[in-house]
N, C-alpha and C positions, 0 to 999 in steps of 0.2 A: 742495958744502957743504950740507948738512942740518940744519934745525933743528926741533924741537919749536914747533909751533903754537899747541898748548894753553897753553902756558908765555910766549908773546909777549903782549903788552900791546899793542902797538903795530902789529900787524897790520893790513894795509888792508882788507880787507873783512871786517872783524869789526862783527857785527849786537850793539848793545845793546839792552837796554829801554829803549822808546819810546813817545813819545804815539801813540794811534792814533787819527782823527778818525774821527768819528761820518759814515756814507755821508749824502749829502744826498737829500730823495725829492723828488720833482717834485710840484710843487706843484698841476699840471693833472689830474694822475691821480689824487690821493686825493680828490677832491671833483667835484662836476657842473660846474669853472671850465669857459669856454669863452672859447676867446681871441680876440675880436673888436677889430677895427682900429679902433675907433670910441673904445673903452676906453682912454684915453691915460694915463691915470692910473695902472692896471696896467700898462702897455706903457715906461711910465718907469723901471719899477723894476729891470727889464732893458737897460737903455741906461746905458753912463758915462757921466760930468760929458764926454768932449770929444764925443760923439755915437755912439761905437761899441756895439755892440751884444756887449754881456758871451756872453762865451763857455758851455757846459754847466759846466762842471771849476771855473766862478764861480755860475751861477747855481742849478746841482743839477737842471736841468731834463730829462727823456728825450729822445730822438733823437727822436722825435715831435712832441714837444708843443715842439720849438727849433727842429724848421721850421717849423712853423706859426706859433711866435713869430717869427722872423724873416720869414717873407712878412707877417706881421700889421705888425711895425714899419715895412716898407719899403712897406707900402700905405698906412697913416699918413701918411709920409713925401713919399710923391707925391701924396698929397690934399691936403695940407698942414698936417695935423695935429699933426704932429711935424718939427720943424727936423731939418734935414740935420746939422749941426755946431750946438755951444753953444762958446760965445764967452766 
């Protein structure tokens, strides 16, 4: 059984017009930031309320510059600068 496509409505993979979000740029690489474990203030704003460390695809960070955010949080983290968990 054959039917016309064009003519269905209700087709399952049929693409509408959509929002398209704006790419995020990393924050490290438009400016001289340098991302230093010492800095907790900045080092916060990449950590959720339970203690996880926000993923790229949340924070808009490059592959670069979110491993270095991540070795920078977990060195915080065992200095003691930064809790393990938030409560």
């Amino acid at each position: 059984m054959a039917f016309n496509r064009e003519n269905r409505s209700d087709a399952p993979f049929r693409k509408r017009g959509g929002f398209h979000r704006k790419r995020k740029v990393c924050v490290f690489c438009g400016k001289d930031n340098a991302i230093d474990y010492k800095d907790v203030a900045k080092l916060r704003k990449y950590v959720s309320e339970s203690g996880k460390i926000l993923p790229r695809r949340i924070t808009g960070t490059c592959a670069t510059h979110q491993r270095a955010l991540t070795s920078a949080i977990k060195r915080a983290r065992h200095m003691a600068l930064m809790p393990y968990s938030e409560r």
